[in-house]
N, C-alpha and C positions, 0 to 999 in steps of 0.2 A: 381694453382690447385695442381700441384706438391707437391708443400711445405705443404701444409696444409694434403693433404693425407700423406704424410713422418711425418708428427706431430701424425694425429691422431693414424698410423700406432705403432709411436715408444711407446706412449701411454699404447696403447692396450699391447703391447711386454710388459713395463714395471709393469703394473698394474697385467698380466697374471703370470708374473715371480714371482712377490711380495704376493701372496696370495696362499694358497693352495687350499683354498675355492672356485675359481672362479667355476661358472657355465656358462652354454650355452643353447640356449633352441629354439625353432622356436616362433615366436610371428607375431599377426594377429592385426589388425585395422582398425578404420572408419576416414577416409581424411573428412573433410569439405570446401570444395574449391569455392573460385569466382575468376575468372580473372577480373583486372582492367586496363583497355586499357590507356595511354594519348596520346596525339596528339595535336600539336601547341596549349599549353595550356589549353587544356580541357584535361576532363577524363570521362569516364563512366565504369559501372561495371556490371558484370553478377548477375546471382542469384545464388546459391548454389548449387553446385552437387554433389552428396553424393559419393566418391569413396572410394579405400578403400589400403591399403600396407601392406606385408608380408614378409618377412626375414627370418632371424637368429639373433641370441642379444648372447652378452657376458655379464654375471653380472660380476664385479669384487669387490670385499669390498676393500673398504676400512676403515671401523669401522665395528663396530657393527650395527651400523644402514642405513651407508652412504655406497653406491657403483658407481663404472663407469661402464654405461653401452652404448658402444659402437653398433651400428646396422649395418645393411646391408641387404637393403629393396629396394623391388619393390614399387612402390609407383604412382597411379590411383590422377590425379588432375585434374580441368577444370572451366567449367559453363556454367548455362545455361541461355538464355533468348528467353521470348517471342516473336512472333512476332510482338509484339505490342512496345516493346520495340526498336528492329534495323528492319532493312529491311528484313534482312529473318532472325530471332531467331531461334532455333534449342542448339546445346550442343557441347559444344569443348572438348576433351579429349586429356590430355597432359600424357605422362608416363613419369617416370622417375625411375633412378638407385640413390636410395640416402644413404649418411652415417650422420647418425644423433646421437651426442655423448653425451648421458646426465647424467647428476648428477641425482640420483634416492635416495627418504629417503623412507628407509622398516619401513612402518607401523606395519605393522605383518609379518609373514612371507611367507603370500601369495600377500599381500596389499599391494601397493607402488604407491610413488610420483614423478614426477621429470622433468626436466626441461633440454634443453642445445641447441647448435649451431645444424645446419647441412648444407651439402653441398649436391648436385643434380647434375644431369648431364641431360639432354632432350632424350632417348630414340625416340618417337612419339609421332606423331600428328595425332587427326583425329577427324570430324564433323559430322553431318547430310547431308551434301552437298556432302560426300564421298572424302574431300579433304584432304591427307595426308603429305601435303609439311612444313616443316621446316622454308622456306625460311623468313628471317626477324622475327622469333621466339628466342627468346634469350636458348642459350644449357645450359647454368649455372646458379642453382637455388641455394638461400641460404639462412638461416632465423635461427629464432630458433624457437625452438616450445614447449610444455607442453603435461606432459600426466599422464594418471590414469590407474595403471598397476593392472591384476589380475592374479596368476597363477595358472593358473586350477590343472594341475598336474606337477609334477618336468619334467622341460621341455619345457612344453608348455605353452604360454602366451598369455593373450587377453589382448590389449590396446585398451585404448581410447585414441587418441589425442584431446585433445580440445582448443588448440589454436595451431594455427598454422601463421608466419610472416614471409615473405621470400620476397626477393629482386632477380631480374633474372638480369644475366649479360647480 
């Protein structure tokens, strides 16, 4: 975990030094999340729960067209199921503190694409059952993910994420 924040860290340092252009802006988004449980060989999965993650973002160019954009986001994950589905269904909510560093192509200059790694840390836990324990919860999320950037005004950003794949440690 070290090493990978000191990567993306020296990144960020070098991308910010090399461009005179970089910007910085707050940016807002829609999470689409299921949790997928296994257990001696079986798995089952929830259904979707719509949360949502907020930050700060660094643009960095590097082209014309092509930037690094580094985040630093709260980030709202979970799922839900019926009770028809497990014994008591209800909603898990997972929070997390994530850096998510992606290549982004500016379609225009409000309109952008892009893609990249990110790491997660577990904040909290909490359900309908009112149970907020950790215990046997994995702390370290990681995946990459995709998104459809829009910048309202210099500054401020609205993202979609729409794919989202993450592995928890």
């Amino acid at each position: 975990m070290k090493k990978v924040l000191f990567i993306v860290l020296t990144i960020i340092g070098f991308s910010a030094t090399s461009s005179a252009q970089v910007r910085y802006g707050i940016k807002a988004g829609a999470n689409f999340a299921t949790i997928t449980a296994s257990y001696a060989g079986s798995s089952s999965s929830s259904g979707t729960l719509i949360g949502y993650h907020g930050g700060i973002v660094l643009d960095a160019p590097l082209s014309e067209k092509w930037s690094l954009q580094p985040n630093l986001l709260y980030s709202l994950k979970g799922g839900k199921s019926d009770a028809s589905s497990t014994s008591s269904g209800g909603t898990g909510k997972l929070s997390y503190i994530e850096l998510p560093v992606n290549a982004a192509y500016h379609i225009t200059d409000q309109f952008l694409i892009g893609a990249g790694p990110y790491v997660g840390y577990l904040l909290s836990v909490s359900n309908d059952q009112g149970s907020s324990s950790t215990d046997g919860v994995n702390k370290i999320d990681y995946g990459v993910n995709a998104m459809v950037s829009y910048e309202i005004t210099e500054g401020l950003v609205w993202v979609q994420t729409i794919l989202m794949v993450w592995q928890t440690l």
